[in-house]
C-alpha positions in Angstrom: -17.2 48.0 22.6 -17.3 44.4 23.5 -19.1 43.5 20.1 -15.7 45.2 18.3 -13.2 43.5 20.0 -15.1 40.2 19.6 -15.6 41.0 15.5 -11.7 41.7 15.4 -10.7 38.7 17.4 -12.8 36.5 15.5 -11.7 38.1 12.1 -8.2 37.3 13.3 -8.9 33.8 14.3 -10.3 33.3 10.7 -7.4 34.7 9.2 -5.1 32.4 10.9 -6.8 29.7 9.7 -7.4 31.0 6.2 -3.5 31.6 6.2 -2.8 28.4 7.2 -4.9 26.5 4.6 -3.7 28.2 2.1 0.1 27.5 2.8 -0.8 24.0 3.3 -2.5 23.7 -0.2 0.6 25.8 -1.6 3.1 22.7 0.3 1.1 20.2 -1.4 0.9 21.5 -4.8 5.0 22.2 -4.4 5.5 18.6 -2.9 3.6 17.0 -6.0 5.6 18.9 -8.8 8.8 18.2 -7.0 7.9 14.6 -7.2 6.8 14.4 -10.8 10.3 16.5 -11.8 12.0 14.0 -9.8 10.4 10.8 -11.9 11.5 13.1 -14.9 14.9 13.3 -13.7 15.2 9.6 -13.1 13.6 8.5 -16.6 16.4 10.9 -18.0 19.3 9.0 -16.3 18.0 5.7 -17.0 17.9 6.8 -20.9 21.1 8.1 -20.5 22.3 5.0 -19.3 20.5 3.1 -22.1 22.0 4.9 -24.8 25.8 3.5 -23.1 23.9 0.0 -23.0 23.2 0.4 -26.7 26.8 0.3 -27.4 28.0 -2.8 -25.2 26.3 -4.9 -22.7 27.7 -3.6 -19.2 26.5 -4.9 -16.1 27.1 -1.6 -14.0 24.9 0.3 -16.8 22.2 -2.0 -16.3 22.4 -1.9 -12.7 22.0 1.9 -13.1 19.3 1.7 -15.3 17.4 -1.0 -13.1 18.1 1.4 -10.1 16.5 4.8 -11.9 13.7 3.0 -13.2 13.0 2.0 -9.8 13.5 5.7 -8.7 11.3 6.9 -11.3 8.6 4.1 -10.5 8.7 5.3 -7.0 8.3 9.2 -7.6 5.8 8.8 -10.3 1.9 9.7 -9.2 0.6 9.1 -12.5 -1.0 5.6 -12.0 -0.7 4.0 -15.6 2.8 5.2 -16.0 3.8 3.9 -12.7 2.5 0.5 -13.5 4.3 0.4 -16.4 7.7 1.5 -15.2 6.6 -1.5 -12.5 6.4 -3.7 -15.2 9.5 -2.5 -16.9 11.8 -2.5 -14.0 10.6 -6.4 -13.2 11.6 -6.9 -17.0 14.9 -5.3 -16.3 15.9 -7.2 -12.9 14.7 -11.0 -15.0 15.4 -10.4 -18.4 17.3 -7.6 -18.8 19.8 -9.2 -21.4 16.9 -9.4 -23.6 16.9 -5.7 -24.1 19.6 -6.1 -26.8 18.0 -4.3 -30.1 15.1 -3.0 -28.2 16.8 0.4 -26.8 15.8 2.8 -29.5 12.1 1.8 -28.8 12.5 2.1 -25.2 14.0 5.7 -25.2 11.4 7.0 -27.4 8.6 5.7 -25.3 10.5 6.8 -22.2 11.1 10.1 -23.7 7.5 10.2 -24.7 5.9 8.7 -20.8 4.4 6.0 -23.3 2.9 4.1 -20.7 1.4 1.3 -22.7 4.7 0.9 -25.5 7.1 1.1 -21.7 4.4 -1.7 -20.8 4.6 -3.6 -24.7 8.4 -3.5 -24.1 8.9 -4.9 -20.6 6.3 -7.4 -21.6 8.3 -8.5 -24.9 11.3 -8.3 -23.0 10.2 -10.8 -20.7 8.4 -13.2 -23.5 10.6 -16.2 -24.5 11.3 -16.7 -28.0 
């Protein structure tokens, strides 16, 4: 009798834990996609904001778009991609005036997560010609 009620204790013990583990890998997993949707969100707004750039200079537009690249830079977990919206958003706060002509070639590698033409831009952006 005593060997029972210690096999069903002990099989409830290990399902507590089993049941816990599993919700915690379940958290993470949820916690990691809402973070990548969120950097997709952000890139979205900033191209958005882009495309009203495209058709006059605005200081509050580039403000945005400084501010949601920053957003997406902090939500983003893919390391190349982070670096690059890094490098982008440093661009932006500098040299941002010298994004003039350059705004179809950012949206398309925003669109795309183009981590090294995001990265050819910001760095062409901040080059002095």
């Amino acid at each position: 009798m005593k060997k029972n009620r210690a096999i069903i204790v002990s099989l409830f013990i290990i399902c507590i834990f089993a049941s816990f583990f599993t919700g915690k890998s379940l958290s993470e997993k949820k916690y990691i996609k809402n973070r990548e949707q969120q950097c997709k969100t952000q890139i979205v707004f900033a191209i958005d904001k882009i495309e009203d750039l495209k058709e006059e200079y605005n200081n509050d537009d580039m403000e945005a778009i400084i501010s949601n690249v920053y957003a997406a830079y902090e939500y983003c977990d893919n390391g190349t991609l982070s670096s690059s919206l890094h490098d982008l958003w440093n661009a932006l706060i500098f040299d941002g005036e010298n994004i003039k002509g350059k705004e179809d070639d950012l949206i398309k590698a925003l669109k795309d997560s183009n981590a090294q033409d995001i990265k050819d831009i910001a760095m062409d952006m901040r080059t002095k010609k």
